[in-house]
N, C-alpha and C positions, 0 to 999 in steps of 0.2 A: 782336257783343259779348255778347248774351244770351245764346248758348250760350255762348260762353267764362265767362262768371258762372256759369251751372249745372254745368259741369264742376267750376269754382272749389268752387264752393259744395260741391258733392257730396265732391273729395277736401280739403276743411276737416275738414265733418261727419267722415269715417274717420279722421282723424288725429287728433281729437280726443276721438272713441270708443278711442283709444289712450292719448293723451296723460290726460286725466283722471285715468280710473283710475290709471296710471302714478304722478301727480302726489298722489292722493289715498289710496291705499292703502298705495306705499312708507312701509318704516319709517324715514325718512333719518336718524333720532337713533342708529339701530343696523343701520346696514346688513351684513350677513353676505353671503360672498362667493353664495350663492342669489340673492339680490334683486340683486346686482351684473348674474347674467348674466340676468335677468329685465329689469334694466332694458336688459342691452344688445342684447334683441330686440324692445323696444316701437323705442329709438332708432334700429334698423337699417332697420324698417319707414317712421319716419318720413321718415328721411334717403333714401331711395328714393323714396316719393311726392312728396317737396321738388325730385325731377328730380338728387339727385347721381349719380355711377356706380355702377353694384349692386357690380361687381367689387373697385374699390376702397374702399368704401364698408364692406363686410364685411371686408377685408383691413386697412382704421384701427382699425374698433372691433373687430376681435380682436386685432389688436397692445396697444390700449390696453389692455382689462378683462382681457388674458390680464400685462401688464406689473403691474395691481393686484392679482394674487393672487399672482404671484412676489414683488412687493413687502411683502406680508402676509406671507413665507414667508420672507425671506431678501433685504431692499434691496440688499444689495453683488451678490448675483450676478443680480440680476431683471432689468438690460439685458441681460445674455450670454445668461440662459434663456432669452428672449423673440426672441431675433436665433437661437439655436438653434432653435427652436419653428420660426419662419417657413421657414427652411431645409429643416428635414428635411418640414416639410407639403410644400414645393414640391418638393423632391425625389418625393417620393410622388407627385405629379398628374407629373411629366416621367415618370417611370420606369411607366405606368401604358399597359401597351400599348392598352388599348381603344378609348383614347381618341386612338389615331392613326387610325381609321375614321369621323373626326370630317371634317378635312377634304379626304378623299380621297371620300367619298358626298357635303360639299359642291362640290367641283370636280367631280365626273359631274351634280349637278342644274344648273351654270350652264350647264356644255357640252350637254347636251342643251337647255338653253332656249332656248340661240342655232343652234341645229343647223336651225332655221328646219323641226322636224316637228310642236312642236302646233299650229301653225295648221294644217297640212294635217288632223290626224287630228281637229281640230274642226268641218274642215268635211264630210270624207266620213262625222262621226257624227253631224252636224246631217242631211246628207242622208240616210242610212241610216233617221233616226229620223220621217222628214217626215210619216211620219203618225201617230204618237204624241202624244197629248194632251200639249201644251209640250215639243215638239219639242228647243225652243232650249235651253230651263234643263234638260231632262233629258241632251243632249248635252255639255252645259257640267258639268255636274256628272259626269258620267260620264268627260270628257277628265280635270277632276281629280280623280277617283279613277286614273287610268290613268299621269296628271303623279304623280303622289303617288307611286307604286309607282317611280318613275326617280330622284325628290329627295326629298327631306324639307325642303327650305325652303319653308316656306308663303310667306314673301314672294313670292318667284319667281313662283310658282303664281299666286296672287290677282294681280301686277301684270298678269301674261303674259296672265290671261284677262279682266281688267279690260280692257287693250286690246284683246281678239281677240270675245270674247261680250256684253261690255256694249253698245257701240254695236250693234251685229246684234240683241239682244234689244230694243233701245229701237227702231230702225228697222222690226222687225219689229213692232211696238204693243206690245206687253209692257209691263205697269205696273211702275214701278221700283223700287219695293221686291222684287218676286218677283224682279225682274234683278239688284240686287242683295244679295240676301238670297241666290240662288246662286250666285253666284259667289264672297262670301265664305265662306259652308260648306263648298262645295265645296273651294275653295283650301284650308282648313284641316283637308281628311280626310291632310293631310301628317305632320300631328300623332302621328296614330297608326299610318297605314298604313306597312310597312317601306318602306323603309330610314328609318326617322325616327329624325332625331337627338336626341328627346326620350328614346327606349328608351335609344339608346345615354348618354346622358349620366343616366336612370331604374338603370339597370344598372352603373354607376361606382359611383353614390351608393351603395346598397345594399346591392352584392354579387351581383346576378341575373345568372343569363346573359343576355349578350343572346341569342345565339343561341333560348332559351327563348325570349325575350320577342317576338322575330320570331315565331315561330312561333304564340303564342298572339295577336299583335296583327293577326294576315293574318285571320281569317274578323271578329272584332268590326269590324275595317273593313269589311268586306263591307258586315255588317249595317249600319253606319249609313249608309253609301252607299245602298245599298238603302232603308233607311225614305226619306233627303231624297229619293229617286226619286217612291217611292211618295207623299209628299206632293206633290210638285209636281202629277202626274198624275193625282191625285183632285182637285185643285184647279182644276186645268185644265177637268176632266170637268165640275164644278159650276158653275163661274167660266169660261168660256171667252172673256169679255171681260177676260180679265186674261192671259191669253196664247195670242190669236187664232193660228190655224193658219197654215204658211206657204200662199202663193197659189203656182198651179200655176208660176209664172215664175222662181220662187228653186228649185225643184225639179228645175228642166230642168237636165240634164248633156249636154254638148255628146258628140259620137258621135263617135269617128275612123273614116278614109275607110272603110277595109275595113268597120267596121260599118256606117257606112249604106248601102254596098252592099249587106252582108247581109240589113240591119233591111228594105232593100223587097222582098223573099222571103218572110217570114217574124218574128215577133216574136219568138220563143223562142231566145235566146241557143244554149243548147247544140244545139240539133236543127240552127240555121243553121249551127254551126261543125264538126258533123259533115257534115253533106251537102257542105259545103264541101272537103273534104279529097277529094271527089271532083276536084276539079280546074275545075267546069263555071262557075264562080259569079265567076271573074275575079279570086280572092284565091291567091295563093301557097301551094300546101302545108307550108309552113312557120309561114309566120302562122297559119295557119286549126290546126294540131297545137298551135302552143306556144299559143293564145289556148283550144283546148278541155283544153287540162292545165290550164290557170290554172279555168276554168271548172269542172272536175272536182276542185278543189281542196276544197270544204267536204264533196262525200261524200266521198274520200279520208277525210280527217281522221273524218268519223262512223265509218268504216267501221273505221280504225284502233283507236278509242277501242272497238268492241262486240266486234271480237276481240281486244284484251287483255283485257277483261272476263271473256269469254269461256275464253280462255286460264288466266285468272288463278279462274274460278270453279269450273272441272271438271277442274283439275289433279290426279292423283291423290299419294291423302296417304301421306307414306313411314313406313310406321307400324315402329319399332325395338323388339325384345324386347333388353330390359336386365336381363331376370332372372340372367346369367352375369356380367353385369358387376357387379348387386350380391351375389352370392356371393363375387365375386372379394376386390370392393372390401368387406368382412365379414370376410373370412382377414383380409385385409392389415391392415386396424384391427386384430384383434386379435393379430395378431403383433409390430405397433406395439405396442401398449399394452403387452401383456409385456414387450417390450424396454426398453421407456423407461418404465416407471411411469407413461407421463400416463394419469391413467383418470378419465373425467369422474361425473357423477354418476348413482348409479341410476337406469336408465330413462329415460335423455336421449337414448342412442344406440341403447339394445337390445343391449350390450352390459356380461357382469357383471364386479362387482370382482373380481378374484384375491384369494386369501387373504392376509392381512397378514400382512408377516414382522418379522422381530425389527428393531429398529431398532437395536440395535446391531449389525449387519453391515454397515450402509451407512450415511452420516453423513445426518444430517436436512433439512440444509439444500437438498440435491439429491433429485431424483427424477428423474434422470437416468442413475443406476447400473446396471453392467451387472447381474441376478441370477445370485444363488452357482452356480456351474460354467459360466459362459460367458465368464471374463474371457480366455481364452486365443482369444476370435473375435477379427477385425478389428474395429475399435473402427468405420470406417466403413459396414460395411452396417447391421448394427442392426436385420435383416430378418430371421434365420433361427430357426427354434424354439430355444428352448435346450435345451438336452439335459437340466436341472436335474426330479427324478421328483419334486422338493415343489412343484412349480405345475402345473394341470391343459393338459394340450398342448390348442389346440385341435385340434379332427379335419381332417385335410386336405378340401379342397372342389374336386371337379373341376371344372376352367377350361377352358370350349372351347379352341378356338386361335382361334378369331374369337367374343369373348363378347357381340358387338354385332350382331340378324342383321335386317337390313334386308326387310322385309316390304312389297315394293309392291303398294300395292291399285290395284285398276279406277280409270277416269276416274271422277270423281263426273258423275252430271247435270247438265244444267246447273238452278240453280232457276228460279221463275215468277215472279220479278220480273225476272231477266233476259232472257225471255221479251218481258215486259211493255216490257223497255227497249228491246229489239230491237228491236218493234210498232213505238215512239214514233221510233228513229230510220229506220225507213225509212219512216215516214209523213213524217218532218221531209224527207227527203231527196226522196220523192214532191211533197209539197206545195211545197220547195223550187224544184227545178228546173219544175215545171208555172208557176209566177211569174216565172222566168228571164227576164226581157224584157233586150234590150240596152241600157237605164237604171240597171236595177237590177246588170247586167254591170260597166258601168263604175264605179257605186258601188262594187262589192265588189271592184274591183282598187285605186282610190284607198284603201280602206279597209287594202287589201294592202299596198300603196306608205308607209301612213305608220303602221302599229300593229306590221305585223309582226317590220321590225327591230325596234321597240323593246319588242317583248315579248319576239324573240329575248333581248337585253341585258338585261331584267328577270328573263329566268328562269337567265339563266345566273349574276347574281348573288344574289338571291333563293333559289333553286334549292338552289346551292352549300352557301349558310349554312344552310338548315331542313334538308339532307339529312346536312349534316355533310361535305360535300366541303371545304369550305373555313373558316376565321375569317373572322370578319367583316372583320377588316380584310385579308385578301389579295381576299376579294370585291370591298371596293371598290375595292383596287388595278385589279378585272380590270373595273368597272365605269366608273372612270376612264377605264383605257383603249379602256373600248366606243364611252363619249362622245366623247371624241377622233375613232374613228371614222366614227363618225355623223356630229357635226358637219362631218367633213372629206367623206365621201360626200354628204351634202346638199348641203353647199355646190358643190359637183364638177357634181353635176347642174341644181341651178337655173342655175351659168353655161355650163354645157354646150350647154344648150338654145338661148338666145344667139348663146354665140360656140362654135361647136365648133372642138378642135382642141387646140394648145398653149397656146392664148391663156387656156383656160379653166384650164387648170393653175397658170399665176400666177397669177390672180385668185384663185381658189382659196386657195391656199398664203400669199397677203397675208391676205387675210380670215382663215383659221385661226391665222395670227400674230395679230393684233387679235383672235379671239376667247379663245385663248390665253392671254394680257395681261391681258384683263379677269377673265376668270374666274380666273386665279392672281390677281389683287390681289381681288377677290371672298370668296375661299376665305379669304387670309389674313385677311382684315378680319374673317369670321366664326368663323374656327378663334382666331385671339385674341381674340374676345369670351367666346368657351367657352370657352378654358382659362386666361385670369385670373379667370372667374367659378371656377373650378374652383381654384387656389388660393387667393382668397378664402374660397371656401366652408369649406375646407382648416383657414384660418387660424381663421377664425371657429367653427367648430365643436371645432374644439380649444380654444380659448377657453373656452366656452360650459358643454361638460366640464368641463375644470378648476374650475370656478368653480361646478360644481353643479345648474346648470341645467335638465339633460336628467333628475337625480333628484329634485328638487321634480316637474317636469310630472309622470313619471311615478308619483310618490307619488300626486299629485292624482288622475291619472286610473283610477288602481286605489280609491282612497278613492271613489270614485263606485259603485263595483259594477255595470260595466257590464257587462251579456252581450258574447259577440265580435258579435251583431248589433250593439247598438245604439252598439258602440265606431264599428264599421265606417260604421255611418250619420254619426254622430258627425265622424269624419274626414273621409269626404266630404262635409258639409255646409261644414266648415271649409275645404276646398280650393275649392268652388265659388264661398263667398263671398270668400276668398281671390285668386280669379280677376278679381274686382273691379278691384281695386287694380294686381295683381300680373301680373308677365309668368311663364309656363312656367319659363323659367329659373331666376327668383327664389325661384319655389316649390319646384322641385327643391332648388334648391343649398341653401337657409336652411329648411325647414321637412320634406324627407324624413328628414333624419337628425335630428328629433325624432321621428317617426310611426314608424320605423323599427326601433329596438329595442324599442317596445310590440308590436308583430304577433307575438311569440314567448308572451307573456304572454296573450294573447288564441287561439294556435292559430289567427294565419291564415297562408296563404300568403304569401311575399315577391311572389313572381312574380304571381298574382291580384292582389293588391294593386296593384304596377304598372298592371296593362292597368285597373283600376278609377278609376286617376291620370291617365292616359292620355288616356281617356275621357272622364273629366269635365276635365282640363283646355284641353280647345279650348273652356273656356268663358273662358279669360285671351284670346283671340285672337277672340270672339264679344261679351263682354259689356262695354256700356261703363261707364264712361268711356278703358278705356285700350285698347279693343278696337280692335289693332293691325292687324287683317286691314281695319277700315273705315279708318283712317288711308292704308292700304296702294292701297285703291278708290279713294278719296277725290282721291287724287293723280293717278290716271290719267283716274278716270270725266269724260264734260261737266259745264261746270261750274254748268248746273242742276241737276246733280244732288245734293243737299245731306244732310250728315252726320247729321242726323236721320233721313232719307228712309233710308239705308243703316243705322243701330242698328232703323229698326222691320222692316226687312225684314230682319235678323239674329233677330227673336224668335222669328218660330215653331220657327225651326232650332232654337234653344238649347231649348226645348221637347221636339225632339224629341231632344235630344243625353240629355236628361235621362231617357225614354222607354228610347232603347239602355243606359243606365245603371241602370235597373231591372231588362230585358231579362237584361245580362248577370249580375248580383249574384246574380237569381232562377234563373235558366240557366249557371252558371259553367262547365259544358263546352264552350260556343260558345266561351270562349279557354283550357279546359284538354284539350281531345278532344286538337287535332293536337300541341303538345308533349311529353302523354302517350303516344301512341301513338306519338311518332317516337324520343322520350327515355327510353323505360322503364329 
């Protein structure tokens, strides 16, 4: 009950940090329809922290305040304007393709959640990791960056690994704030790493592509995945009673038969699976071949990666002499320009005006006339000199027959950092296989068995959309159907193992029914939350307009004389503490399309702006009281484990989220390099 008071307590205080002023500054003896929609965004705020629905919530008070200025305007027609109003907003959110990649990337994150792979891929990257300082929270955080890149529902994520790495973390001694303090960070890199449905629904609001916004939200994810890494693991190194190492007994991976036959020869995984192919060693030449491809699989892949490098660095450059082509293209403008009078201005082209002629020969209003002795040409070419001896001909300019001459130069060398990268990967590859033991074998096939398809399926949908093969929404058509997939091949094989045969095929195909089921009622539960929050927002911001709103704020905010720095800080101070109160959604839907047409007025980016949004708002899913991502833990974690314990192991994270949000402000090319160079 004491925390329930302080919660209490806390969203009183913010509502009433609302309400006061509200109460105390309106002019109510003369209210102008400004103050109307001023008041109807203190009262939207309130009635959302009061627990009404945000969706409908914004869709009454824009019906109402948008009904009081038609009524100001004209009472007889202000119900039909307002029943008009509603209509054509919701028309606009239905007829709004973007937003059909809404629940087509929710139905690929339920289906791969039940596709029963990130337990596997958490546990061969717990094992892979077992000697890295905080093993467990560095795997777990890693799985959801990995979870992230397949769904954008942070629930999913945070419940999925709530069950899968909380117990494991705590079993393994791990103090439970670091247990979960990673797990809800982690679960919340969904926010911003693609496919997240905050871009796509960031990108409706405003106008941005999404596909930009993919683009430039793929490395800012990185990095903050990478900082929460790098804190756990300095901490670990310091603190290592705060998350002891696993003990040799959780590290052991069981050997199948061929390999322990092998492993008493010999520890070295590939050197046993070679000699083996000789026949002498009691393993099948088949097994002992298909087990050293699989084995030979990570140099393969290095070796791929340094000749395209390669390939790609000492390519020779096709150098074109275009001197024929701009003599060519010189005539031709100016045989244009004679024909048709367009002549632009001195020294804009490097070509000169002709001499002025009488304006009474051609009527004024055209510059399009033929000049005096050429009206007898075909009126369609408009191309040949005219014969007329009062305008200067230009001189004819000879035109190869091929005025484009392709000049290929020698291979370039290759440079000395690729060189230097060569070194590094066949040292990796060296040092690699010399560690090769038949543990670390079986590691890197489980690692095979449960990352590979679903990096397959992340890069083919990912891929698609940053390279421009596809819209986003037929990506996640193809992503949908990857899940489907997957969930049906995993499933296939866990009861294969079992029962082989036909038997595994029903079971199978029941299950995939029931997974099926759940995730289309899933999907639709969450695709209708996003798009009557989206005709709400619709309604309400239409409102909001009408009535003035949006040009008091921005009168204010120019009356301040801010630089685009200090606007920029300005805004995101306001979203953070925003975060507070407020969920993602609510901040998109009711407060970007205020911030939104000020970024022109200030010279910033839209798209920046976003990934700036982005970024700082997984602090509505980190910071409580309404910090969704602990609600989310909360409900899975033992039930020692208590809600406080989970907000103080969310601080340091939001610290560091704050850190990446400097980061990127101060370095805006970490999310403008790959848009710009894919988008130019």
């Amino acid at each position: 009950m004491i925390k329930i008071r302080k919660e209490l307590w806390f969203g009183f205080t913010i509502m009433a940090m609302i309400v006061i002023p509200v109460v105390f500054l309106m002019p109510w003896t003369n209210l102008t329809n400004g103050s109307l929609g001023l008041l109807m965004l203190g009262l939207v705020v309130v009635a959302i922290m009061l627990g009404f629905p945000t969706a409908f919530t914004l869709m009454g008070m824009g019906v109402l305040f948008s009904w009081f200025f038609y009524r100001s305007v004209d009472p007889d027609l202000a119900v039909r304007q307002v029943l008009d109003l509603m209509v054509q907003r919701a028309y606009g959110v239905m007829s709004n393709d973007v937003l059909i990649a809404v629940p087509l990337f929710v139905f690929m994150g339920y289906l791969v959640e039940r596709a029963a792979l990130i337990d596997r891929l958490f546990k061969s990257l717990h094992l892979a990791m077992a000697r890295v300082p905080g093993s467990l929270a560095v795997a777990t955080i890693v799985t959801c960056a990995i979870f992230a890149t397949a769904t954008g529902i942070v629930g999913a994520v945070v419940t999925l690994m709530g069950l899968l790495a909380m117990p494991a973390m705590l079993r393994a001694g791990y103090h439970t704030q670091i247990a979960a303090g990673s797990v809800t960070a982690g679960g919340c890199l969904g926010i911003l790493i693609p496919p997240s449905v905050l871009l796509i629904v960031y990108g409706a609001t405003a106008g941005v592509s999404v596909v930009q916004l993919y683009a430039g939200a793929f490395f800012p994810g990185l990095m903050l995945a990478g900082l929460y890494v790098g804190y756990v693991i300095i901490l670990a190194m310091i603190k290592p009673s705060l998350m002891p190492p696993l003990p040799e007994s959780e590290r052991h991976v069981e050997l199948p038969a061929f390999a322990k036959a092998l492993a008493a020869r010999g520890r070295n995984a590939s050197l046993g699976l070679a000699r083996a192919l000789g026949g002498t060693s009691g393993v099948s030449k088949g097994t002992a071949l298909g087990q050293l491809f699989l084995s030979l699989l990570p140099a393969l892949a290095i070796a791929g990666v340094l000749a395209f490098t390669y390939s790609t660095v000492t390519a020779p450059v096709q150098e074109a002499s275009t001197a024929g082509l701009i003599e060519a293209g010189g005539s031709f403008a100016a045989d244009i320009k004679e024909e048709t009078g367009l002549v632009g201005a001195p020294g804009s082209t490097g070509l000169q005006e002709p001499p002025v002629e009488s304006t009474a020969d051609k009527p004024a209003e055209t510059g399009l006339q033929e000049p005096p002795g050429a009206t007898d040409k075909p009126a369609e070419t408009g191309l040949q000199d005219p014969p007329s001896a009062e305008k200067p001909v230009a001189a004819p300019v000879p035109v190869a027959a091929d005025p484009v001459v392709a000049k290929v130069a020698e291979a370039r060398p290759a440079p000395t950092w690729f060189w230097t990268m060569f070194g590094i990967g066949v040292a990796l590859i060296a040092g690699l296989y010399a560690l090769w033991t038949w543990q670390r074998f079986e590691i890197f096939k489980m690692l095979l068995g449960s990352f590979f398809p679903l990096s397959i399926m992340i890069l083919a949908v990912l891929g698609s959309i940053v390279f421009g093969f596809a819209t986003p929404t037929e990506a996640a058509a193809v992503g949908a159907f990857g899940g489907f997939v997957l969930a049906a091949a995993y499933r296939y094989i866990a009861h294969h193992r079992g029962n082989p045969g036909f038997g595994a095929v029903g079971t199978t195909m029941k299950d995939l029914g029931v997974i099926v089921k759940e995730s289309s009622y899933l999907t639709a539960k969450t695709s209708a939350m996003v798009c009557w929050l989206f005709v709400g927002s619709a309604i309400f911001s239409a409102a909001f307009a009408l009535l003035g709103g949006q040009e008091i704020i921005e009168t204010w905010v120019l009356s301040l004389g801010l630089t685009p720095i200090q606007f920029m800080i300005l805004a995101q101070c306001i979203i953070f503490i925003l975060g507070w109160p407020l969920e993602w959604t609510e901040i998109i839907v009711i407060f970007m399309p205020i911030f939104i047409p000020l970024l022109p007025k200030f010279g910033i980016d839209p798209l920046f702006f976003g990934l700036l949004v982005a970024l700082n708002l997984q602090t509505a899913f980190l910071s409580p009281p309404v910090a969704m991502a602990a609600f989310y833990l909360k409900g899975v974690a033992p039930k020692h484990v208590t809600l406080n314990q989970i907000f103080l192991g969310m601080m340091p994270f939001m610290v560091i989220q704050v850190i990446a949000l400097v980061l990127l402000y101060m370095f805006p090319g970490i999310g403008l390099w790959l848009p710009q160079t894919l988008y130019r």
